[in-house]
C-alpha positions as CSV (number, residue, x, y, z in Angstrom):
1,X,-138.0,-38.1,-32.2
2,X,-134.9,-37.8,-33.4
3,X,-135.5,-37.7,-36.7
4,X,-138.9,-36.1,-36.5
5,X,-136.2,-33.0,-35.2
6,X,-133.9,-33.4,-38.1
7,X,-136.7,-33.7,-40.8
8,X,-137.7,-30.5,-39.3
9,X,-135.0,-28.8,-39.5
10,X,-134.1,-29.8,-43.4
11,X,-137.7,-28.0,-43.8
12,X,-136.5,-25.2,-42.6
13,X,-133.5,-24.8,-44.1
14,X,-135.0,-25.7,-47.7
15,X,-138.0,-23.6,-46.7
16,X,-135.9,-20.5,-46.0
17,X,-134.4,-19.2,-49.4
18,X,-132.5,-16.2,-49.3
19,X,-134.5,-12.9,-50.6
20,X,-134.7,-12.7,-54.1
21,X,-134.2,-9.1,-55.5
22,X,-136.5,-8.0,-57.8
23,X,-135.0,-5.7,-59.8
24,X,-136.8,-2.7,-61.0
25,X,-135.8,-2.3,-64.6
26,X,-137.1,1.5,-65.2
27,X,-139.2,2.2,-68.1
28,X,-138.1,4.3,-70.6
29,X,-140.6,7.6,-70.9
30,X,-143.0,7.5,-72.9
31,X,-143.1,10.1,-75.6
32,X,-146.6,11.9,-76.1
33,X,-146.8,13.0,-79.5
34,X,-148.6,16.3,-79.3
35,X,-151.0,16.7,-82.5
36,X,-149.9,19.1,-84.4
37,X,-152.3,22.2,-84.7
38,X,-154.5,22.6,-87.1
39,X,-154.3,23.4,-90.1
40,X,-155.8,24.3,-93.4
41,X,-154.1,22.1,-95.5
42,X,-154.8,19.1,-94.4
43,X,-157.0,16.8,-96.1
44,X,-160.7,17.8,-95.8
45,X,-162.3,15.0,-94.4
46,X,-160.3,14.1,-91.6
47,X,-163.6,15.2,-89.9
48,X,-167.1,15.9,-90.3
49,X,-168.3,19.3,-91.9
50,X,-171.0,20.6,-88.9
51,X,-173.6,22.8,-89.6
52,X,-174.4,25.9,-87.0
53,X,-177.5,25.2,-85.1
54,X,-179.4,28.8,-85.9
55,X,-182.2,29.7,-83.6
56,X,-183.4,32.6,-81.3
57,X,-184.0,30.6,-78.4
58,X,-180.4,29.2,-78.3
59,X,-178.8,29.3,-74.9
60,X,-175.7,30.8,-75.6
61,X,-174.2,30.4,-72.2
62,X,-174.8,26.9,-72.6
63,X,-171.3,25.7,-73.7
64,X,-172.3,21.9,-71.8
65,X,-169.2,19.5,-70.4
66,X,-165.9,20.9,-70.4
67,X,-163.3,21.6,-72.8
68,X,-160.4,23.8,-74.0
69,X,-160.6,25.2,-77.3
70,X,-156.9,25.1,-78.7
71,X,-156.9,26.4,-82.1
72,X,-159.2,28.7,-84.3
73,X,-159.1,29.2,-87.9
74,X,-161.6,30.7,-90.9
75,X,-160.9,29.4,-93.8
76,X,-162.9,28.9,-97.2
77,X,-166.3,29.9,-95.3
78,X,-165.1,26.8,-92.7
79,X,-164.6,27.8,-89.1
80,X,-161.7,25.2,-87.8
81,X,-161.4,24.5,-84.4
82,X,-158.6,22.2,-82.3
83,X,-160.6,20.8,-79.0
84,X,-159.7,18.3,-76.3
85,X,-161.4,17.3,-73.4
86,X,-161.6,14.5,-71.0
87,X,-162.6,11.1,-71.8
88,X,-162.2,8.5,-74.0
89,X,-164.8,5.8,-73.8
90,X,-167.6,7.3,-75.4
91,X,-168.4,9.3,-78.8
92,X,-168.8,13.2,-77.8
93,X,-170.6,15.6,-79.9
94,X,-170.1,19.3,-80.6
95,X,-172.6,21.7,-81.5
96,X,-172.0,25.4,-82.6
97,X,-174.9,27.5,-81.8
98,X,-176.1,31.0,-82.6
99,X,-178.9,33.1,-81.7
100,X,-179.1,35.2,-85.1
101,X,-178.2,38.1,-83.2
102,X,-176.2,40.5,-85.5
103,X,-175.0,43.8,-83.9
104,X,-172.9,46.4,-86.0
105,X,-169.4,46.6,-85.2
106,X,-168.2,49.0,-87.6
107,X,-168.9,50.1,-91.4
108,X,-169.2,47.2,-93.6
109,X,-169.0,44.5,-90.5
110,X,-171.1,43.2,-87.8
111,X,-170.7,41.4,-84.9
112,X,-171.8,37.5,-83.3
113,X,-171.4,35.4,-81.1
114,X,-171.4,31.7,-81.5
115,X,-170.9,29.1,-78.6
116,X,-169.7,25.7,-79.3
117,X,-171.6,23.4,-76.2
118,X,-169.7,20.1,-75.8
119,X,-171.9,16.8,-74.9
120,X,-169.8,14.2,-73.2
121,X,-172.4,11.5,-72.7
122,X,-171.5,11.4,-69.2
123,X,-167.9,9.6,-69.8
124,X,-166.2,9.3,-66.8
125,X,-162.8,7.7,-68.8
126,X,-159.8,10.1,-68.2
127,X,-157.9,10.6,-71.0
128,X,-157.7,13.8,-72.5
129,X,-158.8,13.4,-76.1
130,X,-158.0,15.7,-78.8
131,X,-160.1,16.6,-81.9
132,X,-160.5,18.9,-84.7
133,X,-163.7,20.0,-85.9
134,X,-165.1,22.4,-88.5
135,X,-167.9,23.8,-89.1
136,X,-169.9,25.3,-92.3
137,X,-170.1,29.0,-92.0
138,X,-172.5,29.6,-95.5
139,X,-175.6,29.9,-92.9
140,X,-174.1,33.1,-90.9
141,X,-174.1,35.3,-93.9
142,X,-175.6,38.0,-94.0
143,X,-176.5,40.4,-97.1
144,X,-176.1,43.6,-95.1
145,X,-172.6,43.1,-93.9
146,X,-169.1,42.5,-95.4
147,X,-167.9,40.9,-92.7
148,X,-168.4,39.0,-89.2
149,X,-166.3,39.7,-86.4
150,X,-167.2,36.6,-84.4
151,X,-166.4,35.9,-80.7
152,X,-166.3,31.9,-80.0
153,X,-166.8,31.3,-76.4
154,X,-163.4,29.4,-74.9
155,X,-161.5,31.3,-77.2
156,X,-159.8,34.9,-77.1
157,X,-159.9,37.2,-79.5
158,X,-161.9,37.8,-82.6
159,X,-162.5,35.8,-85.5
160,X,-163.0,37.7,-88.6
161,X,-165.4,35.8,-92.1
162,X,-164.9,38.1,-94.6
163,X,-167.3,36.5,-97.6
């Protein structure tokens, strides 16, 4: 008993350590590198040249899963465009859309309105991914006008194709 009591005890004792301290080493922040915006000069086929989907029965309040248009540039009858959106896991697709709906905005110009609709493929990742895209603007012109003053839904302001 005796040394059933002892034996015991030396368990104990070699059982109970004293509390290691983990020590929480902090990670140094992690610098997101912001693309820079778009621009014209960079090399042409860092992305696909789209065509715009033309049809009257487009639904042009269609724009389809979210997304935040960043930049917007006309350049060499290519319409530029800096998107993100959440996600991650699966390939997205961008459409631009117009109805062929010209209205006259003022001598020499007209007016349209094109909407870009965004298909996620139901990608429930969450990082926000960041894209450019460009699309062809050849198919918008228009004999009878000088210019287009072109709204693009999810962004502000006017674009103007002079061709």
């Amino acid at each position: 008993m005796k040394y059933t009591l002892i034996i015991a005890l030396a368990l104990a004792i070699i059982g109970c350590k004293p509390k290691q301290t983990v020590s929480s080493t902090e990670k140094e922040p992690v610098e997101i590198k912001d693309h820079t915006e778009l621009t014209v000069d960079e090399p042409r086929d860092t992305t696909s040249l789209l065509p715009i989907l033309v049809s009257e029965t487009n639904d042009m309040k269609n724009t389809g899963d979210m997304y935040t248009v960043h930049s917007a540039k006309i350049s060499d009858n290519i319409l530029w465009l800096t998107v993100s959106y959440g996600g991650g896991c699966k390939e997205h697709q961008f459409e631009m859309l117009f109805n062929n709906a010209y209205s006259e905005s003022e001598e020499g110009s007209s007016a349209i309105k094109l909407t870009l609709k965004h298909q996620g493929n139901n990608d429930r990742c969450r990082s926000i991914v960041r894209e450019n895209i460009r699309f062809s603007l050849k198919g918008l012109q228009n004999n009878a006008f000088k210019n287009l003053n072109i709204n693009l839904t999810g962004w502000e302001g006017n674009l103007l194709y002079a061709y």
